[in-house]
C-alpha positions in Angstrom: 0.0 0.0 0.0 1.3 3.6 -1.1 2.6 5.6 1.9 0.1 8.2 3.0 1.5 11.8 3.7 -0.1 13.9 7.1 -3.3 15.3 5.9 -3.6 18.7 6.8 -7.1 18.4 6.0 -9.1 17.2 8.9 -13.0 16.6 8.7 -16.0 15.4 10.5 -17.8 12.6 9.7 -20.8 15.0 8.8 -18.8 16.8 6.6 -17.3 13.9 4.8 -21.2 12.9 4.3 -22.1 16.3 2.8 -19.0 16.2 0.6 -20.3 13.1 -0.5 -23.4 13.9 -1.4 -22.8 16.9 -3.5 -20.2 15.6 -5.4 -22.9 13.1 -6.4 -25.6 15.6 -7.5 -28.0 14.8 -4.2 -27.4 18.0 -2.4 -27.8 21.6 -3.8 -30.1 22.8 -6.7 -30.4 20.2 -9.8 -28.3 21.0 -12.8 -31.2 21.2 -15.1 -29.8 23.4 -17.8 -26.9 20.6 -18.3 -30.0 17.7 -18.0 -29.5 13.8 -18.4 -26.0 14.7 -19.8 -24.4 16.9 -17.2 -25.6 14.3 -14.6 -23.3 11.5 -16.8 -20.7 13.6 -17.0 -20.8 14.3 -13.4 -20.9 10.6 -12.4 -18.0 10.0 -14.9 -20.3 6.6 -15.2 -23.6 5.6 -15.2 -24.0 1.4 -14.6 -26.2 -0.3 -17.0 -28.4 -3.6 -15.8 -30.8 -6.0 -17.5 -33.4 -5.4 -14.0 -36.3 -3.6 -15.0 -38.3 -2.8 -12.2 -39.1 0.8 -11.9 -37.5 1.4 -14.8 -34.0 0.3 -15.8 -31.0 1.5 -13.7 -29.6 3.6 -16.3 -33.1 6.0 -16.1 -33.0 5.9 -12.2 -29.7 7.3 -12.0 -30.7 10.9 -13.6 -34.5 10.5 -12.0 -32.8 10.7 -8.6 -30.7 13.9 -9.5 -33.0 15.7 -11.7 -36.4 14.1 -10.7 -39.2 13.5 -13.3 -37.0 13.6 -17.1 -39.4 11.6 -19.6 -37.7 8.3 -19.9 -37.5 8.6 -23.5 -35.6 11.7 -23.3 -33.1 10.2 -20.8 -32.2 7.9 -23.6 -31.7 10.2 -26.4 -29.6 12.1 -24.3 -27.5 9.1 -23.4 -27.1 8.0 -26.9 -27.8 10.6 -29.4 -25.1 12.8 -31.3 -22.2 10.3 -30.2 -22.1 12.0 -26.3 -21.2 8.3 -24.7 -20.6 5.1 -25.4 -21.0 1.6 -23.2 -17.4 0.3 -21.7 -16.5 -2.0 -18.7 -16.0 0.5 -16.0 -17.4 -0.5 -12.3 -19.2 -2.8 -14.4 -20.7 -2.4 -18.2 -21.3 1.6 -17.7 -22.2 4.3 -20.1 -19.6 6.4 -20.2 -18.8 10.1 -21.6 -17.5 10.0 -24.6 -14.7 12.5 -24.0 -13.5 9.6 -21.1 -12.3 7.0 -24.4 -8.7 8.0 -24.0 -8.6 7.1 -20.2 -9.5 3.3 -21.4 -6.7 2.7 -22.9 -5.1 0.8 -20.8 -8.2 -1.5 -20.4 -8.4 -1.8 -24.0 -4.8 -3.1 -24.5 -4.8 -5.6 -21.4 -7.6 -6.9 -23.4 -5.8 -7.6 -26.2 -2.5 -9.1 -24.6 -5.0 -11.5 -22.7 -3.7 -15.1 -23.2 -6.6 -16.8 -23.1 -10.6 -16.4 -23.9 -13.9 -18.9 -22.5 -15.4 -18.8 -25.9 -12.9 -19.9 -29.3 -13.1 -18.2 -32.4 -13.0 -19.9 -35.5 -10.7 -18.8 -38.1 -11.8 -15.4 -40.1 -15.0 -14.6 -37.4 -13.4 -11.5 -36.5 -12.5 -10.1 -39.8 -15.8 -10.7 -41.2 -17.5 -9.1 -38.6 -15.2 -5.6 -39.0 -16.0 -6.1 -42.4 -19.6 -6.1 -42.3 -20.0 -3.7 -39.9 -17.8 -1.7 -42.5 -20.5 -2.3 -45.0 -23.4 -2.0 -43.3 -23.1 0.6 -40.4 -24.4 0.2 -37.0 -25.4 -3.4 -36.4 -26.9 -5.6 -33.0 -25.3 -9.3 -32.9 -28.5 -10.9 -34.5 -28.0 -8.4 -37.3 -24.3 -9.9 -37.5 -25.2 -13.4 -38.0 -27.1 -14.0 -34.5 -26.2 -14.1 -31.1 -26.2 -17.1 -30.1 -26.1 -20.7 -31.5 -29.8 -21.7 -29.7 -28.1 -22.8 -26.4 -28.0 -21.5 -22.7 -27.3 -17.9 -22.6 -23.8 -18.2 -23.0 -23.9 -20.1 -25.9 -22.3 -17.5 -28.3 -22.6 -17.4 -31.9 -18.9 -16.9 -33.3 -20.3 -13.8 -34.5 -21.5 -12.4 -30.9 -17.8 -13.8 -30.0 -16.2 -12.0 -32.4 -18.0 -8.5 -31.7 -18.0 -8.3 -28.1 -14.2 -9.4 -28.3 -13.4 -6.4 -31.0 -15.8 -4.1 -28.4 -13.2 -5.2 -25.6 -10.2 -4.2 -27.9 -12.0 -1.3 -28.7 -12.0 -1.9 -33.2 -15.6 -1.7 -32.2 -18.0 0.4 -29.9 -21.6 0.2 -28.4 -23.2 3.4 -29.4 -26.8 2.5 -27.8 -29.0 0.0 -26.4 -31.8 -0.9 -28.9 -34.4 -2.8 -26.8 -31.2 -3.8 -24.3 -29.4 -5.3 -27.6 -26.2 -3.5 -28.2 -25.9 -1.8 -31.3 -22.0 -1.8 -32.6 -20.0 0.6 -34.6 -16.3 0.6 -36.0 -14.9 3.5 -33.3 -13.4 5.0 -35.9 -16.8 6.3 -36.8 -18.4 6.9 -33.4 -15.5 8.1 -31.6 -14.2 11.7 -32.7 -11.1 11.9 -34.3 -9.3 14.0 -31.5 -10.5 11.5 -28.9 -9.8 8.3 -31.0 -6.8 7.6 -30.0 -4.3 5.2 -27.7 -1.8 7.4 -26.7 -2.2 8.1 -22.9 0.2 5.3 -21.3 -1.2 3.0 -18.9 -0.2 5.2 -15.9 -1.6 8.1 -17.4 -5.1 6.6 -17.9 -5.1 5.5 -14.3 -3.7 8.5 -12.7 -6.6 10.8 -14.5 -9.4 8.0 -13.8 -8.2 7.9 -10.1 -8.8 12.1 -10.6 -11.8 11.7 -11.9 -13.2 9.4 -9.3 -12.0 11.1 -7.1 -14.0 14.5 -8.0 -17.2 12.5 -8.6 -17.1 10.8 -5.3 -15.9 14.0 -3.8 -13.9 12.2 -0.9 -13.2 8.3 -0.5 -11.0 5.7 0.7 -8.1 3.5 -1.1 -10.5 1.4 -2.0 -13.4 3.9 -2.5 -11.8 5.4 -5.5 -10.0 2.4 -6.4 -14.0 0.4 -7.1 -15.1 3.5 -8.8 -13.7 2.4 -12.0 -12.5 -0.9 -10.6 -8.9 -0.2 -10.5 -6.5 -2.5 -8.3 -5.1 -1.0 -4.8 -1.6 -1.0 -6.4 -2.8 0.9 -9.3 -4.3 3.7 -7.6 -0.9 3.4 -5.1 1.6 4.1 -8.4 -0.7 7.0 -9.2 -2.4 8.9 -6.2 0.7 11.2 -5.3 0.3 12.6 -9.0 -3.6 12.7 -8.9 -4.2 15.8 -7.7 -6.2 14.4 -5.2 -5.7 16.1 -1.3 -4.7 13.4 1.8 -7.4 13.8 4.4 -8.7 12.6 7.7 -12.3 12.6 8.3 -13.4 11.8 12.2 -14.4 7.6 12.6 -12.8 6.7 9.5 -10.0 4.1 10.4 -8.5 4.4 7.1 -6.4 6.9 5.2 -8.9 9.2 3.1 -8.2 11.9 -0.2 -10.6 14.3 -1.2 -11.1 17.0 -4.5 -9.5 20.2 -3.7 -12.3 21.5 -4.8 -14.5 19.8 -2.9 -13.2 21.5 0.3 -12.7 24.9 -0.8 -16.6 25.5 -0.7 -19.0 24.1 2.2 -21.5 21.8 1.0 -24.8 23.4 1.4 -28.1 23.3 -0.5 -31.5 21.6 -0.5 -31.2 17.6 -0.1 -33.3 15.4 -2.8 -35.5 13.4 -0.8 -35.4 10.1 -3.9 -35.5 6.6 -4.3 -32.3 5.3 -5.5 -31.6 2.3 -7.8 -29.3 -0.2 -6.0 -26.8 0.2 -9.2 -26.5 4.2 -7.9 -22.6 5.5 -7.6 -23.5 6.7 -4.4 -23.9 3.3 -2.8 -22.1 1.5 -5.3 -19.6 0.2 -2.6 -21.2 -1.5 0.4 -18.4 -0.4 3.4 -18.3 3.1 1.8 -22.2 3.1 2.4 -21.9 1.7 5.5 -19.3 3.9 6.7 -20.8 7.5 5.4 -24.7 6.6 6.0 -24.4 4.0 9.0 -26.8 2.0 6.3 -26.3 -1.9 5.2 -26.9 -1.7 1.7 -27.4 -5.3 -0.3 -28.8 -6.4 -3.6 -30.8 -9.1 -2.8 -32.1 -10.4 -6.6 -29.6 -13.2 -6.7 -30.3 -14.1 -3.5 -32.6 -17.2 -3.1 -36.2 -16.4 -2.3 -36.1 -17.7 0.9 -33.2 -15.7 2.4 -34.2 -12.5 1.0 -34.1 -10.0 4.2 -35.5 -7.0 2.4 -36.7 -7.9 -1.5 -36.0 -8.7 -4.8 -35.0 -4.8 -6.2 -34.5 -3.2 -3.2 -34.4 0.8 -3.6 -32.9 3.1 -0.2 -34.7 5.9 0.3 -32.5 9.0 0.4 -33.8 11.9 2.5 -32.7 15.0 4.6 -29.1 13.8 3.2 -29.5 10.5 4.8 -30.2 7.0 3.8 -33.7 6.1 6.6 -35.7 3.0 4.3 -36.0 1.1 1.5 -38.2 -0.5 -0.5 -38.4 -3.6 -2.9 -41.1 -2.5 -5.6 -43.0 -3.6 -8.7 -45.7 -2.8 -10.9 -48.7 -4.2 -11.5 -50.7 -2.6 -14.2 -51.0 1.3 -13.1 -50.4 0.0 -9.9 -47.1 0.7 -8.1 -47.0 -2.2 -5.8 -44.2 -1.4 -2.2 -43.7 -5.3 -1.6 -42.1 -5.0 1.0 -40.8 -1.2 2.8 -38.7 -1.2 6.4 -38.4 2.8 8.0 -35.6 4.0 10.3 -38.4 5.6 12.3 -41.5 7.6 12.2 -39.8 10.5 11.1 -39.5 8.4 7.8 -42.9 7.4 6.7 -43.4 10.9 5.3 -40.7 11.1 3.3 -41.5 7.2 2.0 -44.4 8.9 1.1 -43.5 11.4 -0.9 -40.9 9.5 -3.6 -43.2 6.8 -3.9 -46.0 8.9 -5.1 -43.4 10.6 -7.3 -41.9 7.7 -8.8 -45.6 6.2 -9.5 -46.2 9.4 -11.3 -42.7 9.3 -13.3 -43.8 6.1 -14.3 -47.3 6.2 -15.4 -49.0 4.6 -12.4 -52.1 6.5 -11.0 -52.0 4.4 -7.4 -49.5 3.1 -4.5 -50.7 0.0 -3.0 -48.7 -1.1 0.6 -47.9 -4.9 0.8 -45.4 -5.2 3.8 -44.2 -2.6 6.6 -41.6 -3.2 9.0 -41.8 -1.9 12.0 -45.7 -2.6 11.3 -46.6 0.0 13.5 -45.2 2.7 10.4 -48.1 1.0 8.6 -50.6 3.7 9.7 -48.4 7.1 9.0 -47.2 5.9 6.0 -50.6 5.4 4.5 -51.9 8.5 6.0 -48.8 10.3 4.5 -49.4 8.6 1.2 -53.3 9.8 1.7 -52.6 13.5 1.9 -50.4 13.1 -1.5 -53.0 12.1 -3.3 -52.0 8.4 -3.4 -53.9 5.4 -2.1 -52.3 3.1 0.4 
């Protein structure tokens, strides 16, 4: 692990919250004139995820920042005009186009890789350049089919071939077309002063560790590290150089660095009170969560059933800066349907309220049906809350 200089920066815990929070576009007025785009550029990366509960994950993220954008304008802005592409980051993430140069690194690792789960006959890669080169824009079936009719990883050579020229970057996502990736040659997606490999690998890493950095405002080793899912040694070789400032924030036990920038203005401004998809940045990283909110955060959808302790999709509820319930919900018709909901306290129910009713809305649904409350006693305050909204219970 690098050696940590003496911060001279020393914060609260409360602080370190705030910071947080506004470096992730959940405290202080919305950036509404920069819209679905400013928010990705923000986050530096927004996670994609086949779940589609709510909405997909990828629409939650600027919902929660901006509140109601109409979901078909949060996917033109995503993937109109050539402003992003789709990359392994923390996971597959849209990504800001102006971020291609940072993945270099990634890009070549992927090509010196010695070995592949899927074989590719002889030619399949070639063809596929090729065709895309005739044809334009194309999803996998359009390439000759995705798979050969087996289990889901039963890859056509075609659907091989692609996603392995996508990883070497010869070949780009450039949108989602009913959650099938639609491919390009980069040299026609990506603009010619950003399509290039020049950055060396320690470049790409020291400015992703930056950029992290700035959009989680203040973090941990590891913090910043997961953000782009760096390893601890890379961010060691490159942290000094980041830019980013050694801190200590009160009840931390590790070793913290923060955006300069970050600490030259107090974090202050009206708190979104939002559902948030389980895939959000802000509790991307379960100890961070933990550590900044006091709040256990899990996805529970590949958990059997059975041991399920909150849900299937469960969504925190963010309010007054602070993480205080969640909820595991569906839809059922024009019905949004809170399976299961668990509250901090009283103080909660209100505010439980108040994003359910406004995610129904952003949604289409007209009423807000209760299934589960824990504490049960909630039960009657939240349906009272939900009541004086206008929303059934």
């Amino acid at each position: 692990m690098t050696s940590v200089p003496s911060p001279a920066v020393e914060l609260s815990a409360d602080e370190a919250r705030r910071i947080a929070l506004r470096a992730q576009g959940l405290l202080g007025a919305p950036d509404r004139r920069g819209g679905v785009r400013g928010v990705l550029r923000h986050l530096g990366a927004v996670q994609l995820d086949t779940i589609s509960v709510l909405a997909r994950s990828h629409e939650l993220i600027p919902y929660a920042r901006l509140g109601a954008v109409g979901r078909r304008t949060v996917e033109d802005a995503y993937w109109t005009e050539g402003h992003s592409f789709e990359y392994w980051s923390h996971a597959a993430c849209i990504l800001p186009v102006e971020e291609w140069p940072h993945f270099a690194f990634r890009r070549r690792a992927y090509r010196d890789r010695p070995q592949w789960h899927h074989e590719l006959p002889d030619g399949a890669y070639d063809t596929v350049i090729k065709q895309l080169r005739a044809e334009g824009p194309l999803t996998a079936t359009e390439l000759g089919g995705a798979k050969n009719g087996g289990e889901w990883w039963d890859w056509s050579a075609s659907k091989v071939a692609v996603e392995r020229a996508l990883m070497f970057g010869e070949v780009v996502c450039t949108e989602r077309r009913s959650w099938k990736r639609v491919y390009d040659l980069a040299e026609r997606a990506i603009p010619d002063a950003l399509l290039h490999d020049d950055l060396d690998d320690r470049e790409c890493i020291r400015r992703l560790v930056l950029l992290a950095g700035k959009s989680l405002g203040i973090g941990t080793r590891t913090d910043i590290a997961d953000y782009h899912r760096l390893r601890g040694e890379q961010f060691d070789a490159v942290v000094a150089d980041s830019g980013l400032v050694p801190v200590s924030v009160q009840g931390w036990a590790k070793p913290a660095w923060a955006d300069p920038a970050a600490l030259t203005t107090p974090p202050r401004g009206r708190h979104r009170t939002t559902l948030l998809s389980p895939f959000d940045s802000l509790v991307w990283e379960r100890a961070r969560t933990e550590r900044i909110f006091g709040f256990t955060h899990r996805l529970e959808a590949y958990v059997p059933k059975p041991k399920r302790v909150h849900g299937y999709f469960v969504m925190p509820l963010l309010s007054g800066g602070r993480l205080v319930g969640r909820v595991d919900p569906a839809r059922q018709g024009t019905t949004l349907v809170a399976r299961q909901i668990s509250l901090d306290n009283h103080k909660a129910a209100r505010p439980m309220a108040q994003a359910l009713t406004e995610a129904a809305r952003w949604v289409g649904c007209t009423d807000v049906r209760i299934e589960r409350v824990n504490p049960p006693a909630l039960r009657p305050p939240l349906a009272a809350a939900l009541a004086a909204g206008g929303a059934s219970a």
